[in-house]
C-alpha positions in Angstrom: 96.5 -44.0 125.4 93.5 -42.5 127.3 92.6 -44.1 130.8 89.3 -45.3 130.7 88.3 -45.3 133.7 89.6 -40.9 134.1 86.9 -38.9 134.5 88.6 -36.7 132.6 89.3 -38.5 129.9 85.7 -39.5 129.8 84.6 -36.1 129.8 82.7 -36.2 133.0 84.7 -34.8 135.5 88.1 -34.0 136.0 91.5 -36.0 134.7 93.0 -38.6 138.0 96.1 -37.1 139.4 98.7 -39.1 137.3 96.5 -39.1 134.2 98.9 -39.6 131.3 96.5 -37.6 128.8 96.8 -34.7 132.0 100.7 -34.6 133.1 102.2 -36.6 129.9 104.0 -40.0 130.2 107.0 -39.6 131.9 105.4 -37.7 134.4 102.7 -40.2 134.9 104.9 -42.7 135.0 107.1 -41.1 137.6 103.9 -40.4 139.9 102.8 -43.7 139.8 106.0 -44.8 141.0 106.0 -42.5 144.0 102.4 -43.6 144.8 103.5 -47.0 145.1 106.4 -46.3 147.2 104.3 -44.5 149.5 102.0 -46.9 149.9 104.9 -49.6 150.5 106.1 -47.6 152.7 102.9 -47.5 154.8 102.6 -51.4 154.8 106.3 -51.7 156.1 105.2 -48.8 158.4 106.3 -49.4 162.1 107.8 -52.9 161.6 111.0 -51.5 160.1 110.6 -48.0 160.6 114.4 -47.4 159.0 113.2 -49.0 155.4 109.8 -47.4 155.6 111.4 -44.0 155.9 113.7 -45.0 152.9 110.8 -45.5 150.8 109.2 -42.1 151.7 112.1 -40.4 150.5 112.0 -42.2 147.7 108.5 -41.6 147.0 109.5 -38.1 147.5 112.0 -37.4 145.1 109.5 -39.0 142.3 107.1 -37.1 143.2 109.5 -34.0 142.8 110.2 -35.1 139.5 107.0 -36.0 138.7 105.8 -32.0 139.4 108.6 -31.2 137.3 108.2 -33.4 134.2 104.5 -32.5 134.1 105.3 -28.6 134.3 107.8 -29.5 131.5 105.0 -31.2 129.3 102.0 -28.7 130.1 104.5 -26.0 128.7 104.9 -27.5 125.8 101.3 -28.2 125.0 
């Protein structure tokens, strides 16, 4: 399932950061997720500051296990 439009996958440049063909799928997955949550989290921003800090935890602990689930994938390549 290469990305088309990844440098990387293209062979001219580098893979994006949550290329699946870079980090594996779960991990590409997972870093998706927190990318999104983050940017929810900046379009709740200051008018509900409670939620939008919610979301950047959230987008926090995917990204944690993101890292980890792409460690886990590169060592086994």
């Amino acid at each position: 399932m290469k990305d088309t439009t990844c440098g990387g996958c293209r062979g001219i440049g580098s893979h994006r950061r949550w290329c699946v063909e870079a980090v594996g799928p779960v991990a590409s997955m997972r870093g998706r997720q927190a990318q999104a949550a983050e940017d929810l989290a900046d379009a709740v921003g200051s008018n509900n500051v409670h939620a939008a800090n919610l979301l950047y935890s959230a987008s926090g602990l995917l990204r944690e296990q993101a890292n980890a689930d792409a460690a886990k994938w590169q060592e086994q390549q």
